[in-house]
C-alpha positions, 0 to 999 in steps of 0.5 A, a space after each residue: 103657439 102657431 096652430 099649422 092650419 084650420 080645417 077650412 084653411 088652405 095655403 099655396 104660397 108661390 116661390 115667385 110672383 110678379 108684382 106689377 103696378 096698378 100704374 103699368 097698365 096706363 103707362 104702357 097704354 098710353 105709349 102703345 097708342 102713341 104710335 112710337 114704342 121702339 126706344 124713345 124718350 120713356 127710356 130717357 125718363 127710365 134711365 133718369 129714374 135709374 140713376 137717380 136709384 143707383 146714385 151713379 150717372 152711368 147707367 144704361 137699360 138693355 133688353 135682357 141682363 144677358 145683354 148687359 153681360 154679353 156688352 160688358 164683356 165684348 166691351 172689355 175687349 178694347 184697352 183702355 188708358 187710366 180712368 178713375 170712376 164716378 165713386 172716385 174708384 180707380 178701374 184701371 191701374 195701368 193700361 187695360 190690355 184688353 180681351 183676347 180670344 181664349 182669355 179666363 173669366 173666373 166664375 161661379 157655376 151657381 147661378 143662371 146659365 144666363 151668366 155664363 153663357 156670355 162668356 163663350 158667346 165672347 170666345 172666352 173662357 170659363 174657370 170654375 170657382 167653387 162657392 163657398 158653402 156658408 154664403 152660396 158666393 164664391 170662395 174668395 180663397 179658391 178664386 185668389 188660388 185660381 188667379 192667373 196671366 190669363 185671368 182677365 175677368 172675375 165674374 160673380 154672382 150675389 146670391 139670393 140678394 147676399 153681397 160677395 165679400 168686395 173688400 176682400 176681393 179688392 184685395 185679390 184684385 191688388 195681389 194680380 195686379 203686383 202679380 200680373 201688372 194689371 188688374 182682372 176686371 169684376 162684373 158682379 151680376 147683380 140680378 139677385 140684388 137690387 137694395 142689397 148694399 154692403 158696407 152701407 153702400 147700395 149693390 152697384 156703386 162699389 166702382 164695378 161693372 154691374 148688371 141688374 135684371 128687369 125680368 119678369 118674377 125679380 124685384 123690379 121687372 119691365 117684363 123683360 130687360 136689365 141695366 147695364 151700370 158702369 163707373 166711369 163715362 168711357 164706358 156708358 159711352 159705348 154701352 150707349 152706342 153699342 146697344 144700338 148697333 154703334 149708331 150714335 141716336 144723339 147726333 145730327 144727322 140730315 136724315 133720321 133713317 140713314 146713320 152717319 159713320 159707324 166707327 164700332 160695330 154693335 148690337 141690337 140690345 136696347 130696352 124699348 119705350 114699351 118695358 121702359 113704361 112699366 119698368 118706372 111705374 115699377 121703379 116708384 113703389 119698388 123699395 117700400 112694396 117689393 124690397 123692404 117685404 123681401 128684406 122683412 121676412 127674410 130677417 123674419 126667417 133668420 131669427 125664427 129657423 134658428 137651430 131648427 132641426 134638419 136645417 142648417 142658415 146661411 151666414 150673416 154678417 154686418 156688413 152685408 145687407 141682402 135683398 132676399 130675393 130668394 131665401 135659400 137654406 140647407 136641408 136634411 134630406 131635401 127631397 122628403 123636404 120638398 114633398 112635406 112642403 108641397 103637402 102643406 101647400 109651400 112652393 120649394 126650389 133650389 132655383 138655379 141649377 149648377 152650371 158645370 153639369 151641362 155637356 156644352 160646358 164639358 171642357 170646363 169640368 174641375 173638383 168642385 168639393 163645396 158645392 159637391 156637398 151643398 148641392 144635395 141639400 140646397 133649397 129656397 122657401 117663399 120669401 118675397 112681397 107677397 108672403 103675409 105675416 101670416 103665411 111666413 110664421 105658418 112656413 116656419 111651423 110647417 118646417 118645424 114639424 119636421 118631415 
């Protein structure tokens, strides 16, 4: 048996901590002295590492996964012909209408503001989808209820490194389309769920548009940016340009400063040589130093808080292989929770507070009665690289203790 703790012993064990390589600090010194640290050839060579990371070619880094969303959804807005993806995936059925001012995006309100934001960025539209209480995803059923003319985009969220259901909602997605003649777009946000696969397939390669983040505490971080995945080449094309005001940076041009015709205006969203030079020393030791330590323990926890008192796990299921960026569960009287794990010297966090709530998005309240009754009881306990065995089995005591 697990004694809780020796007299001389005390534990602080964080909810998150950045890992960074001992590698960064040379290679972001080594491009700070070179006299270029906008975007160049070190986010050429992030970029190739990425690919190779995803198994897909289109991939495009940005400075912020708020970014990779924001382009997603403005590139949206042009229609688009029949194209099939890199996964041999058909993205497009029939001719993409296209977004229009005041169009739906199905969402989940269990997440980063960072998500949705986006989307009223781009005059869209939110839809609320509740969560489904046994994963933290969406329910697949309220979104298929949820569904109409006007739904042009379904957004998700990976919770805590947990993949959606992509089969069922491919199955959504060909209902629309029989419905509507046109099939909603899915951009799966992905920055919980870097390693994260489902049906054995990596998070990123199910034929989606898909954003993942670099900042600072997930499990690869570049201090600040993202990546923006697409499944075909239409796509990273334009999230090359746009990322960079439209300006094509591959062209010949007679004089580097000044740019040729710009046919699509853009932003200035890239990722810079700087970032990119600590994202790829990360990038190296990120699957056995970060990935595989957050997947060990989170499997650690689902064996060893079964039928614990006062605590209620999340679903498991085979198909599903999550990341465990963060290791969330449902508690009895949460606050109480949180005091007896801070006491024991255990970080506790819901870690994202539900969206619906803030007044600038008042317009877009509904019945939520899911995420109602988990919302008093969701927590998240210490989960990632740094967690010891010995730290994870003294969490795990502390909370059958009981509070």
């Amino acid at each position: 048996k697990i004694k809780i703790m020796k007299k001389e012993k005390k534990f602080d064990i964080p909810l998150f901590k950045v890992y960074m390589s001992e590698d960064a600090p040379k290679r972001a010194s080594e491009v700070l002295e070179s006299g270029f640290i906008g975007q160049g050839s070190v986010v050429d060579q992030f970029e190739d590492k990425l690919k190779d990371f995803f198994n897909n070619d289109y991939v495009a880094t940005v400075n912020a996964a708020t970014s990779a969303e924001h382009l997603a959804l403005h590139m949206l807005k042009k229609p688009a012909n029949n194209v099939v993806s890199a996964h041999g995936v058909a993205f497009y059925e029939s001719s993409w209408p296209g977004l229009e001012d005041g169009d739906e995006v199905l969402a989940t309100p269990l997440t980063c503001t960072a998500t949705n934001f986006p989307i009223l960025a781009n005059n869209l539209n939110i839809k609320w989808v509740d969560i489904d209480p046994t994963t933290l995803n969406m329910d697949l059923d309220d979104l298929s209820r949820k569904i109409t003319k006007k739904t042009k985009v379904i957004f998700l969220v990976h919770w805590g490194g947990y993949p959606m259901d992509l089969d069922k909602l491919k199955q959504i997605q060909e209902k629309a389309y029989r419905n509507f003649g046109f099939k909603p777009a899915i951009i799966e946000d992905c920055a919980h769920a870097l390693g994260s696969k489902f049906n054995g397939k990596p998070i990123g390669t199910h034929g989606n548009i898909c954003t993942f983040s670099f900042q600072a505490i997930k499990h690869l971080t570049s201090v600040d940016g993202g990546a923006l995945v697409v499944p075909h080449k239409e796509l990273y094309n334009r999230s090359k340009l746009l990322r960079w005001y439209g300006i094509d940076r591959e062209s010949d041009r007679k004089d580097f400063r000044c740019e040729a015709d710009i046919p699509e205006w853009g932003f200035k969203f890239h990722m810079n040589d700087v970032s990119a030079s600590i994202g790829m020393s990360n990038l190296a030791e990120v699957q056995e130093n970060v990935i595989d330590k957050h997947k060990n323990n989170g499997k650690f926890y689902d064996e060893a808080l079964k039928g614990v008192d006062g605590v209620t796990l999340l679903e498991r299921d085979d198909r599903m292989e999550s990341a465990y960026w963060i290791y969330s569960l449902l508690v009895e009287n949460k606050d109480k929770f949180a005091d007896h794990m801070k006491k024991c010297g255990i970080a506790t966090s819901q870690v994202h507070e539900r969206n619906d709530i803030h007044s600038c998005l008042t317009d877009y309240r509904c019945d939520l009665p899911n995420l109602d009754t988990i919302k008093n009881r969701l927590t998240a306990i210490p989960v990632g690289w740094w967690v010891t065995n010995e730290e994870r089995e003294y969490i795990v005591e502390c909370i059958k203790k009981g509070w």
